[in-house]
N, C-alpha and C positions, 0 to 999 in steps of 0.2 A: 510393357504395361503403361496404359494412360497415365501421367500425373493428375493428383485431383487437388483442388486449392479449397483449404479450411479455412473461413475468417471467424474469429476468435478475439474475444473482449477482456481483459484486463486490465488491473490497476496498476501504476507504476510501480510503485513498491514491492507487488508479487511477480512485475516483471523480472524488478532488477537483484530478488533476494532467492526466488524460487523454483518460479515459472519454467526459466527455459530450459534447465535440465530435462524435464519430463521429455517437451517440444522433442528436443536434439537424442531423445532414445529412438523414440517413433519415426525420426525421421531416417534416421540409420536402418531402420527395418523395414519401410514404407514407402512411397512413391510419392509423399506430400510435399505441396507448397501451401507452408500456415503466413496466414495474412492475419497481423495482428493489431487488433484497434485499441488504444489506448486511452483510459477514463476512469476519474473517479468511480470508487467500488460503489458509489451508491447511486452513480447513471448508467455502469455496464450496462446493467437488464435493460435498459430503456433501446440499445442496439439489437439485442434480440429480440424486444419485443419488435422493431422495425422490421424486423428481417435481414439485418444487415450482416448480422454476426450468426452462426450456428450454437455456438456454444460461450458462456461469458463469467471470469472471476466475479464475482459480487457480495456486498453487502446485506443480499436482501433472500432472506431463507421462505417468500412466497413467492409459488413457480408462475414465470411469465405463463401467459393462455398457451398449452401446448407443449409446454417446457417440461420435464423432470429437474428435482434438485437432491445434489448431496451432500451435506455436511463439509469442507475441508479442517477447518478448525481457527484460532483467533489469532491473527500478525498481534503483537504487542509491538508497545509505542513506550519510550522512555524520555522526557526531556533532558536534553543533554546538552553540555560546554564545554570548551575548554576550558582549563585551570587558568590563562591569562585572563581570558572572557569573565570567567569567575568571581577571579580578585579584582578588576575593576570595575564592574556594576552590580555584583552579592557580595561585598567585599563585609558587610553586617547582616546578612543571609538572603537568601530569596522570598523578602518582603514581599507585600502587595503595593507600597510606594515603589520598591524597586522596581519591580515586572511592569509597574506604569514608566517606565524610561529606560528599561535595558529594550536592545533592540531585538527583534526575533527573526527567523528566516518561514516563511511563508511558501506552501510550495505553490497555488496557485487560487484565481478568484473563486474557486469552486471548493476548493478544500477547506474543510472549516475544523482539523484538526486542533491545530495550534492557537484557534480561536474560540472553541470549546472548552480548551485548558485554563485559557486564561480567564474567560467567565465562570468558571469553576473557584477561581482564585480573589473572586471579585472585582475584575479588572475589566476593561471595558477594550477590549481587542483592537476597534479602532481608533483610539487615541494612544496607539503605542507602534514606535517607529517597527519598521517590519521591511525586510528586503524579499523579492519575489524570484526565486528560482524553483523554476517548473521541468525537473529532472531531478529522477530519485537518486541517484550516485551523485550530481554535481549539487542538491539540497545536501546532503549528507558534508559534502569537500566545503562547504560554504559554511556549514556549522564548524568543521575542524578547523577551518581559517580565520574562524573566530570572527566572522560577519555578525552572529547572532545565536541565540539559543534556538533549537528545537525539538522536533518530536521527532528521533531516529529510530527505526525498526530494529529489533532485538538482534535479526540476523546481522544490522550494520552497525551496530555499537562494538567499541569497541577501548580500550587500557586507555587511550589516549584522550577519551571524553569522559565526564563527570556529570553524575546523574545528579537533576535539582532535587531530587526527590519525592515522595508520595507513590500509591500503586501506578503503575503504569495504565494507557491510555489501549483499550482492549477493543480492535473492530472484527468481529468475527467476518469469518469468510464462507462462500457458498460456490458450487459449480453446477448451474443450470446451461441444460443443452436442449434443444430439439427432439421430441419423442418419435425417432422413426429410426428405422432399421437403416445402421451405418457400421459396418464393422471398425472400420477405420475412426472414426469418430468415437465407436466405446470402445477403441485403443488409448487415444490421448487421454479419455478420460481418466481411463484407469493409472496411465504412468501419471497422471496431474492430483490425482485425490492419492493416491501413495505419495508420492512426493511431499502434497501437503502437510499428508498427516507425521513425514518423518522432521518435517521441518518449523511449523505449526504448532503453539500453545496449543492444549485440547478446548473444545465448544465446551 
């Protein structure tokens, strides 16, 4: 049997917490080679609307022209440090003078996570020192090494980091795909939105 190659749009984060379990079921019972394009959740669509992608994780719950959409449900985002990181720049709490001079880690120019947070807090995102790691596991190793504070996904928080506090930071999720007759394609789908939903705060 032919192999047939999927290209497929997700975010880093639901790469590296969720995603490729589904992948690696389908792949064991299917003939695919998934090609996977990697982008903030709030440009995936803009790959399927190209044409480049078939199907794509996203931010955005109105269907590209052509697209069907389903629900996955919301990654939660937690700012978090270590206790060293802690005691030397919150060392009298997580101020709004603080957060203007503690440093933070940034996963890239497109992401505006951790710069959302901090405009939340009254602080002005860029006049505050910030390291740029654009990889969701080595952003995550970068916060534990105590470079900076960040906004780590629930599935990678973890005993060894300390949450600054407030509700956490909620980007829900969507899987739009191409409306045309693919078996193999509302394969992935179905092991990608199960997996979500066992992994995934609810919408």
């Amino acid at each position: 049997m032919p192999r047939i190659r999927v290209p497929l749009a997700v975010n880093a984060d639901s790469m590296a917490t969720w995603f490729l379990a589904p992948i690696a079921r389908v792949a064991q019972r299917h003939p695919v080679d998934v090609d996977l394009h990697r982008d903030d959740q709030d440009y995936t669509a803009r790959l399927l609307e190209s044409g480049e992608v078939m199907a794509a994780v996203t931010s955005e719950s109105d269907p590209v022209g052509g697209s069907a959409v389903t629900p996955l449900g919301v990654l939660e985002y937690r700012p978090m440090a270590t206790p060293d990181y802690i005691a030397r720049w919150f060392g009298g709490g997580v101020s709004t003078d603080a957060l203007r001079s503690a440093p933070f880690v940034d996963f890239d120019r497109r992401d505006s996570l951790q710069q959302d947070w901090l405009r939340a807090k009254g602080v002005d995102p860029w006049q505050v020192p910030r390291h740029y790691v654009p990889a969701s596991h080595d952003f995550s190793q970068a916060v534990r090494l105590g470079l900076g504070w960040g906004l780590i996904p629930s599935p990678q928080a973890g005993a060894d980091l300390i949450d600054l506090g407030g509700p956490p930071t909620r980007v829900p999720l969507y899987w739009q795909q191409w409306n045309l007759s693919s078996p193999l394609l509302d394969a992935l789908a179905a092991e990608i939105v199960a997996e979500a939903r066992r992994v995934l705060s609810p919408l």
